[in-house]
Each structure stands twice: as structure tokens, then as C-alpha cells.
N, C-alpha and C positions, 0 to 999 in steps of 0.2 A: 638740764636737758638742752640739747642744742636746739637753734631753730634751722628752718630753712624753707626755702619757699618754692616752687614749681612755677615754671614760665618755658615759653615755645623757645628752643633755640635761636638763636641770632649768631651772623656770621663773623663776628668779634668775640664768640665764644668758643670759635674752633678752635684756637691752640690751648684754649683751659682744657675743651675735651677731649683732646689728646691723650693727656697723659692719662687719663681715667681710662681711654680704649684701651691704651696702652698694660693697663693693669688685668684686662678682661682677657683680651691678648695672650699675657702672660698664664693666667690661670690652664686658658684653653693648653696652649701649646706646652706647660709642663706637666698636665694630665694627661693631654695623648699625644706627644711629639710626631706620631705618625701618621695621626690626620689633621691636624690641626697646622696651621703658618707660623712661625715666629712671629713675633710683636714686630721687626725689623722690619719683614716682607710686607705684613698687615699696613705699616705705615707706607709704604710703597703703593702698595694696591691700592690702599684709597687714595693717594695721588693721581696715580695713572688712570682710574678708572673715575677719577671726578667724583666720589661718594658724598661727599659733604654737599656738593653743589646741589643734590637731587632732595636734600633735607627745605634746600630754597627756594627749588623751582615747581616745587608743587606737587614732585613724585613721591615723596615720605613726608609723614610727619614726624618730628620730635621735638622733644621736653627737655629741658636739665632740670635739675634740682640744685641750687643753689644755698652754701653756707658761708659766713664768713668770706664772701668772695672768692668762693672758689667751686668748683664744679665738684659734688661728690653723687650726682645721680643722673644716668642718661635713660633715656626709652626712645624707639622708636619703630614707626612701623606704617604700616600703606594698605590698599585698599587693593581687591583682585579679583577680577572677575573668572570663577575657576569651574571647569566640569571636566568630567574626565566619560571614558567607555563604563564604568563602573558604578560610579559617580553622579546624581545630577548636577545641572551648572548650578552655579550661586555666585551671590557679593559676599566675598568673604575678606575681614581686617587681619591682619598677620601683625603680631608682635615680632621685629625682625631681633632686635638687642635690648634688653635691662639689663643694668650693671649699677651698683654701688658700691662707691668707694668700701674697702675693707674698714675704715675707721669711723666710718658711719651707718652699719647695718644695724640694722634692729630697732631702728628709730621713725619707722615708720616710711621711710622715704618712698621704698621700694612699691608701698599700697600707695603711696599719693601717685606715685610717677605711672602706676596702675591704671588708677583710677581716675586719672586726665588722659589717659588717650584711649583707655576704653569706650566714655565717654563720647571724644572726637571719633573714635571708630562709629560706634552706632549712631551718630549723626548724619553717616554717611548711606545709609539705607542699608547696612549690610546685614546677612542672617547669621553669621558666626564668629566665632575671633579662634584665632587658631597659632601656636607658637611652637618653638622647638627647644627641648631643652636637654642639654648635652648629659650622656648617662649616668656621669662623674659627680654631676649637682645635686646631688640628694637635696639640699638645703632649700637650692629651687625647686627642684621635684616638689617641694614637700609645698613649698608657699604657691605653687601654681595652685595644687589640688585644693588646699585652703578657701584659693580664689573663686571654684568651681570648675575648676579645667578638669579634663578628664584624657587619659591617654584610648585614641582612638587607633592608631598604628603604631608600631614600633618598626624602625630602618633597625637590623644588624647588616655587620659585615662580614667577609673571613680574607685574610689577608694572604695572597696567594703570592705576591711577590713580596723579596725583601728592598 
């Protein structure tokens, strides 16, 4: 069994993480090429829009999972004060990304990478944790609900342009 170990991101581990978004990336965009960015753009975006930096400066948290030197598990996610008209307010934690390398699933990673920022969520006063998980993931589907998640809304679309 492999090992690996969970620790807070550091910013000498952004081009290891790379390649790992890069593979989630991929996932997304040859499942639904029409909602979803290319892996190409996604590397772009988070250039332009400074994504990494906000992992630093206090606005997300995240985790890797570290094996052999190499990046095979990411999490992260932030903290939000939310109410809507329908809705009361609350402090709610959003899981924004988990991803595990494809040659490392099932080894537990994905519950440790879990279970460290669940943890940092509810440290931060908050009443819920709340995440999104794209309709294609059954696999995730299936280990959210494991975890206790529970589907509270479902977004569809209909695609009126080509």
C-alpha cells in the first residue's frame, strides 16, 4: 500500500499542482465539452485571475496530499457568509475542488483530504459545508453521500444555443 501524507499547500507546490488540475480539467471538459473550459483555458484563467495567490493570502484554504514526491491529492475551499430571499443568512464552508490523481484513488486519500479541511471548516464557526459535484461523477456522487452530504438542489440546464 502506498503512503502519503496531507499538509496545507505551499507556494513551491504550484507547478506539482498543476498537472493534477490539469487531469480534473480534463475529466470536466471531455465529459461535457459544452460547459465545461479546456484544460488549456483553465491554465490561463487561473493565471489571469491570480487563483493560486488567494490559496496564500487567506481567501481559500487548501491541502495536497503528498506521495513519493509528487502531488496526487488536492482539496480546497473557503468560508462564506450566505442568505438569500428564501434562505436564512449563515457561515457556510464550500468544498470548492477534490481531485485525486487517477493512479491513486481508493487509497483513502480523498477521506483524509476530507477530513482535514472539514475539520479547518468547522473551526471557523460555520453551520454547514456545502459542495458541488458535477452530474457525470457518480463515483463522487456516491463518496460525497457516504460522507453525509446530502443533495439539497439540483442546477439543470437546456441548451438553447448551439
Amino acid at each position: 500500500m502506498q503512503q502519503f501524507h496531507i499538509r496545507r499547500l505551499r507556494e513551491e507546490d504550484v507547478p506539482l499542482l498543476e498537472k493534477l488540475l490539469v487531469e480534473l480539467d480534463t475529466s470536466h471538459y471531455e465529459a461535457e465539452p459544452n460547459h465545461y473550459r479546456s484544460p488549456q483555458d483553465m491554465v490561463k484563467i487561473r493565471e489571469e485571475r491570480s487563483v493560486f495567490d488567494k490559496y496564500f493570502d487567506g481567501t481559500m484554504i487548501a491541502y495536497i496530499a503528498c506521495s513519493n514526491r509528487q502531488v496526487v491529492g488536492f482539496i480546497s475551499g473557503i468560508v462564506r457568509d450566505v442568505g438569500s430571499i428564501i434562505s436564512p443568512e449563515k457561515r457556510i464552508g464550500f468544498i470548492n475542488e477534490l481531485v485525486v490523481s487517477e493512479s491513486h484513488r481508493n487509497l483513502g486519500i480523498g477521506l483524509s483530504l476530507m477530513d482535514k479541511i472539514e475539520s479547518e471548516l468547522c473551526s471557523q464557526d460555520i453551520e454547514e459545508i456545502g459542495l458541488t459535484v458535477a452530474s457525470f461523477n457518480h463515483e463522487g456522487e456516491d463518496f460525497y453521500h457516504k460522507m453525509g452530504y446530502r443533495v439539497v438542489t439540483k442546477a439543470m440546464i437546456k441548451q438553447v444555443k448551439d
